[in-house]
KEKOL-176450 format. One record per residue: x, y, z of N, C-alpha, C, O in turn. Coordinates in steps of 0.1 Angstrom, whole numbers, plus 5000, padded with zeros to 4 digits. Layout:
N
XYZXYZXYZXYZ/...
# end
This chain:
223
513749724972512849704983512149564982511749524971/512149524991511449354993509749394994509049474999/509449264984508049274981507549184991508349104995/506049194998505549145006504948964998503948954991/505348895002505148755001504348705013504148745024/503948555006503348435011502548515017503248565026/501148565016500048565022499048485015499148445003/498048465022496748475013496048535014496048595025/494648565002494148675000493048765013492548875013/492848645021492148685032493348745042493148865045/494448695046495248735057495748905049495749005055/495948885043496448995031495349105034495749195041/494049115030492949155032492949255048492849375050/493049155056492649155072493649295074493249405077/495249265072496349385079496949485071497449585077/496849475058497549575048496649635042496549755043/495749555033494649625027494149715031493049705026/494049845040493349895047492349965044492750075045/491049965041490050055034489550065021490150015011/488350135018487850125003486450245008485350215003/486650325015484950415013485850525000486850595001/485150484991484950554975483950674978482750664980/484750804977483750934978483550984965484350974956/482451034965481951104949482851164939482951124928/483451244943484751314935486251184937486251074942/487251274930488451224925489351164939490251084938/488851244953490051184960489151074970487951074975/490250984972489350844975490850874990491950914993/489450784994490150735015490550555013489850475007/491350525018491650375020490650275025490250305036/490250165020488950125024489350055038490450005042/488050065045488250005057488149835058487449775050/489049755068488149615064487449585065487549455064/486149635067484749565069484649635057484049535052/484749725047484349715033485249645025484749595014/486549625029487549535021486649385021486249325011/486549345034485849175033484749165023484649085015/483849265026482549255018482849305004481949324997/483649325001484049354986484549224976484249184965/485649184986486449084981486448934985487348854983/485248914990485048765001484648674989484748554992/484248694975484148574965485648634957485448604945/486248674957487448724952488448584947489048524955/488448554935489248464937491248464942492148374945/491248614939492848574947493148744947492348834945/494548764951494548894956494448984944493849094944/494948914932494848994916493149084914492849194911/492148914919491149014913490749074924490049164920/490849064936490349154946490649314943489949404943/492049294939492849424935491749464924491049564926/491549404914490249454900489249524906488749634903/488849424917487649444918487549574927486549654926/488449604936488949734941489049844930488149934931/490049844920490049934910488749974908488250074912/487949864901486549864897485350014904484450074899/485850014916485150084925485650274921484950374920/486950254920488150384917487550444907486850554906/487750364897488450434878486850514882486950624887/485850464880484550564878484950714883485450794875/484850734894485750874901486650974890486451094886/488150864884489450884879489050874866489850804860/488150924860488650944848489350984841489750924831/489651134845491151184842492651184842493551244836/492451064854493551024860494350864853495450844849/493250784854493750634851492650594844491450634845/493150474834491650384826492050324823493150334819/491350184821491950094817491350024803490350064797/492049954799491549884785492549744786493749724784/491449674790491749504792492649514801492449574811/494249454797495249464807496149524805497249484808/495749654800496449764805496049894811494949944808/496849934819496250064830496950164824498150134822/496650254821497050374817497050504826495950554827/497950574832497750664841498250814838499450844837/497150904835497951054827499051114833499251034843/499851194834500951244836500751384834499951424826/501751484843501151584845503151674840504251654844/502751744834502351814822501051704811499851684809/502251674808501951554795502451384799503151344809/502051324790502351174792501351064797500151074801/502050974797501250844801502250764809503450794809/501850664818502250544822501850484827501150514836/502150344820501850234813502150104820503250044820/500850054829500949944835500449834825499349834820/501649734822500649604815500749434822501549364826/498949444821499049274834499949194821500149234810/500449064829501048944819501348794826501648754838/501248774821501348604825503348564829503948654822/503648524832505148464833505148344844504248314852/506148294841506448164842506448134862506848024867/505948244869505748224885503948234885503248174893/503648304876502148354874501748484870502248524859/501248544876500448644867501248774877501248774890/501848894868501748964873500549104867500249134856/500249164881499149254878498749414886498649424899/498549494879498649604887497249664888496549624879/496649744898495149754898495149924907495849954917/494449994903494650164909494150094925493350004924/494550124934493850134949493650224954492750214963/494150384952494150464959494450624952495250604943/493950744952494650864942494450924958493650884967/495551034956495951144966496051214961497151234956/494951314957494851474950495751504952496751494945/495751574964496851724967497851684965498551784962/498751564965499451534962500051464946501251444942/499051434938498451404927499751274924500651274915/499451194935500151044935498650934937497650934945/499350834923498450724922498950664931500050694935/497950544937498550424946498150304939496950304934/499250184938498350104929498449914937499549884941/497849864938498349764942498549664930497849664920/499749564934500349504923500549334929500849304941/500449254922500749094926501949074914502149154904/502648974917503648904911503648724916504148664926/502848674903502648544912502048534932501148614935/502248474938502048494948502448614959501948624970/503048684954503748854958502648914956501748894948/502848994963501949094969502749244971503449244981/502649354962503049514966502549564966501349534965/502949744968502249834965502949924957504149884957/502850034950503350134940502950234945501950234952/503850364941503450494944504050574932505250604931/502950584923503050664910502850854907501750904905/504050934907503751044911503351084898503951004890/502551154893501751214884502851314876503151294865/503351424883504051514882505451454881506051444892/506351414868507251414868507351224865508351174859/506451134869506651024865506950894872506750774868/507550934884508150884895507650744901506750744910/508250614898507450504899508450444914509650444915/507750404923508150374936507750224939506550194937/508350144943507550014950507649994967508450044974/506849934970506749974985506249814993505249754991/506949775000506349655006504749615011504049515009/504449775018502549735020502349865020503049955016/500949855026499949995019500750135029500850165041/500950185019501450345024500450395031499450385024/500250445043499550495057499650655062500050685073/499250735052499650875051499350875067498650805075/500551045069500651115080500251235077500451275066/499551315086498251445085499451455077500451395077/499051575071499851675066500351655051500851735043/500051465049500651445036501951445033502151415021/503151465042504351505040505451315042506351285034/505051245048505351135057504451045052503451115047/504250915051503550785051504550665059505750645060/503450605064504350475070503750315065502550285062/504750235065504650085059504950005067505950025073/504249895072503949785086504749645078503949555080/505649595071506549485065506149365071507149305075/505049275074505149235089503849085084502649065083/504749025083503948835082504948725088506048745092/504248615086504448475089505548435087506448395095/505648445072507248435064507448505051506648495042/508548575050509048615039508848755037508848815026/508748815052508349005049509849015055510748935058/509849145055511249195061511149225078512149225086/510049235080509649235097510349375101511049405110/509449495088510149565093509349735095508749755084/509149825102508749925104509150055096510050125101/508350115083509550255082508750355083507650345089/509050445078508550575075509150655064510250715065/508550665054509150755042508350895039507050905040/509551055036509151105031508551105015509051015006/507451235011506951224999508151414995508351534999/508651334987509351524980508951514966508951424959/508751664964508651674945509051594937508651554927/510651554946511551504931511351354938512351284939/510151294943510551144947510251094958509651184965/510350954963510450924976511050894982511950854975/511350874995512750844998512350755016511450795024/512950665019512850585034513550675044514650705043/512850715054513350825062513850755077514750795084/513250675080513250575092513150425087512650375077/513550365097513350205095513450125110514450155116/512650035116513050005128512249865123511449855114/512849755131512749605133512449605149513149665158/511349535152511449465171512549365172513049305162/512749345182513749175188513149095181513749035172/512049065183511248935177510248975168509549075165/510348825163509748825144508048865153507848825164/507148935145505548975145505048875131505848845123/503948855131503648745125502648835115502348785104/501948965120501449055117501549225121502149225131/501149325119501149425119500149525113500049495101/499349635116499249725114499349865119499549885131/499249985109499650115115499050205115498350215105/498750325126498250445122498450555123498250565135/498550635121498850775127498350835140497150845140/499050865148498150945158499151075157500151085163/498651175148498951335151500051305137499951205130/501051425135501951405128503151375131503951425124/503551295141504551315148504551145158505351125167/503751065155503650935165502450815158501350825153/503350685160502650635154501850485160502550405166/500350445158500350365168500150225160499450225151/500850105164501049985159500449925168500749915180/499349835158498849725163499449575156499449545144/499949485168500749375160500249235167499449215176/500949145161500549005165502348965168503349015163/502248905175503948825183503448735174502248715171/504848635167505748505162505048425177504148345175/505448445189504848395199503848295201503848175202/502748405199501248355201500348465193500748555186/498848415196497848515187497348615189496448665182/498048685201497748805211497948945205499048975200/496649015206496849135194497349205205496849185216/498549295200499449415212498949525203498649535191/499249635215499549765208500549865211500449935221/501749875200502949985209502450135204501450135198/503050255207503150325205504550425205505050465216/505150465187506150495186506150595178505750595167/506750725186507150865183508450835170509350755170/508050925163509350935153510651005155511650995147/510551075166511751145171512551035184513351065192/511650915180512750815194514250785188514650765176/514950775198516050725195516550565188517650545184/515950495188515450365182516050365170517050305167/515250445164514650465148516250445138517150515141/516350375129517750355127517150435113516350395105/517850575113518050705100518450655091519650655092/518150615080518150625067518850715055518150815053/519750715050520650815047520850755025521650825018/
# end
């Protein structure tokens, strides 16, 4: 899977990042961007934004994830560990930071940089299961479905999917591209079954909004 490139940490911030309200117990909601900005507006780059995000999490996750310097540690269900470690290499720093836990589904979300790259991870607890994902996974009610918006300036895939979540894994269930490149994108659920995309045209700076059912014919199936 293609990692999301060439942003910077504000544009990055503005369409993908989506959310941060931190609730008392273990299961956390995606932060919104008006908590994302005010969180991360002295941030020096997407790495420590991502820190400084975690930062908010681990208190919640203690059972779940902890860190010690630059390594993240995340328990595993029976038994186990895995084992995120930050490190320096010869493009820059790569770094992994918790962003998100989904109880019922007892999947970490983590966001990750690679030099100027930008991903996301989806770490299943149960069984071990390490996933990479172009942008922030966008659960569908129900938990069953999440969707990913691929969608910048230069160097995303420009592209729309939808993946199921199964015991044994994850898997891309849909995938759709527009005619023309979007320069941005975001996504949301409306119901379980449709989804509403707010985007920017290659064009110009005009925010659109489509709306696309997962049962359209469009949707090029994934196999």
């Amino acid at each position: 899977m293609t990692a999301r490139t060439g942003r910077s940490l504000r544009a990055h911030a503005a369409c993908v990042l989506m959310a941060l309200a931190v609730p008392p117990l273990c299961c956390a909601a995606p932060p919104t961007p008006a908590e994302l900005t005010k969180l991360c507006t002295d941030a020096e780059d997407q790495a420590h934004c991502g820190r400084l995000v975690e930062a908010r999490r681990l208190p919640a996750l203690r059972k779940v994830a902890t860190r010690e310097g630059d390594e993240l540690r995340i328990a595993l269900m029976p038994v186990g560990l895995a084992v995120f470690r930050d490190a320096v290499n010869i493009i820059g720093a790569r770094t992994y930071a918790v962003w998100d836990y989904i109880e019922d589904l007892e999947v970490v979300v983590l966001f990750a940089t690679d030099g100027d790259r930008s991903e996301f991870w989806i770490v299943q607890r149960r069984g071990g299961g390490e996933f990479r994902l172009p942008s922030e996974p966008v659960l569908a009610p129900g938990h069953k479905r999440f969707a990913t918006a691929d969608f910048c300036a230069d160097a995303c895939g420009n592209e729309l999917a939808i993946w199921r979540i199964e015991d044994t894994g994850v898997r891309k269930e849909l995938a759709w591209k527009p005619a023309e490149t979007w320069s941005d994108a975001g996504v949301a659920w409306k119901g379980a079954e449709a989804l509403s995309v707010e985007y920017t045209s290659g064009r110009d700076s005009t925010p659109r909004t489509i709306e696309r059912r997962i049962n359209d014919a469009t949707w090029t199936r994934v196999r």
